[in-house]
C-alpha positions as CSV (number, residue, x, y, z in Angstrom):
1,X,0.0,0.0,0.0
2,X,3.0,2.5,0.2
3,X,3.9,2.4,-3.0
4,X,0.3,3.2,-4.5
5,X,0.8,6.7,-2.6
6,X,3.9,7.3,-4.0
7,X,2.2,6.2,-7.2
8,X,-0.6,8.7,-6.9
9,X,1.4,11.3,-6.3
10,X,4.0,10.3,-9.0
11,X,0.9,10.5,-11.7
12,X,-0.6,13.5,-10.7
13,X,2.4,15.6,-10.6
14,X,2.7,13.4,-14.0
15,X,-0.6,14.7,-16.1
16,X,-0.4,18.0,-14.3
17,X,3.5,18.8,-16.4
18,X,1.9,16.9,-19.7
19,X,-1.4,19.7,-19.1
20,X,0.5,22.6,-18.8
21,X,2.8,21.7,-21.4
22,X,0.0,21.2,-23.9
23,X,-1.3,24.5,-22.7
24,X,2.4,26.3,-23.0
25,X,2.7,24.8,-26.8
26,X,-1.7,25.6,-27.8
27,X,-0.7,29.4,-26.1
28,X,2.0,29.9,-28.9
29,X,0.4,28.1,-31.8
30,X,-2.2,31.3,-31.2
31,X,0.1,33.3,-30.9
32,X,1.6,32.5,-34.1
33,X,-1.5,32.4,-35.7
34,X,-2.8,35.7,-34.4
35,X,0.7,37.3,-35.6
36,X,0.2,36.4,-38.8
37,X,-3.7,37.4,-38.2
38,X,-3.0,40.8,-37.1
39,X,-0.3,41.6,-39.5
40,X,-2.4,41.8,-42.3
41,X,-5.2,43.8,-40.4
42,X,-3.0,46.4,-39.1
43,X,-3.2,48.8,-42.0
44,X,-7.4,48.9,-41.6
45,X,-7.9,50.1,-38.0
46,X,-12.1,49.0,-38.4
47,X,-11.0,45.4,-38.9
48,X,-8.4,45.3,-36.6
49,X,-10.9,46.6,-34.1
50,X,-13.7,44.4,-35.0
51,X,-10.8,41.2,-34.5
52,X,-9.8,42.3,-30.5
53,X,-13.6,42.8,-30.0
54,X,-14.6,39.0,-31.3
55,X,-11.8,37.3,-28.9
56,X,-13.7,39.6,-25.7
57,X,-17.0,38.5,-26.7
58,X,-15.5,35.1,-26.6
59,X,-13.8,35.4,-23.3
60,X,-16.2,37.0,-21.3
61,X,-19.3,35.1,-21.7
62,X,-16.8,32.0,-20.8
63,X,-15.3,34.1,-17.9
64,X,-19.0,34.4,-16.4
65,X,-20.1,30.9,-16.7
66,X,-16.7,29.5,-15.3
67,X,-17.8,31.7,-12.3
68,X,-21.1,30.3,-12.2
69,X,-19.9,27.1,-12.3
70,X,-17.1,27.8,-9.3
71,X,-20.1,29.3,-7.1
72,X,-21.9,26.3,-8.0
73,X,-19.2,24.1,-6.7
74,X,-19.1,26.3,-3.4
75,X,-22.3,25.7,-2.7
76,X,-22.3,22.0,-2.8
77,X,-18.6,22.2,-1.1
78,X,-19.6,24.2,1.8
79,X,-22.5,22.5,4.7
80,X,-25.2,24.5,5.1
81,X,-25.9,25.1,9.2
């Protein structure tokens, strides 16, 4: 039985490198990719603006529900008296 802790432990530090990794190497692939985007709308200020405004309209709305879903999670975490 002590080596399944060590085990546990030993896989969850594991996935949690391999996670952030992936997220380190999907982070610049966007990057990239939004270099490339933004190089060609940088002469037409409209388009440029219309591009920042599309990524807020996709973060926010994901922002707000990942906070609904936290408050969620504190409700069922925390005993009611």
């Amino acid at each position: 039985m002590k080596g399944h802790f060590w085990q546990t432990i030993f896989f969850v530090i594991f996935w949690n490198i391999i996670i952030s990794v992936m997220f380190v190497v999907i982070i610049f692939i966007l990057e990239i990719i939004a270099f490339f985007s933004l190089r060609q709308l940088m002469g037409n200020t409209m388009a440029l603006s219309i591009f920042i405004a599309s990524f807020g309209f996709l973060v926010i709305p994901s922002a707000a529900r990942r906070n609904q879903i936290q408050h969620k999670l504190n409700e069922l975490i925390t005993p009611e008296n």
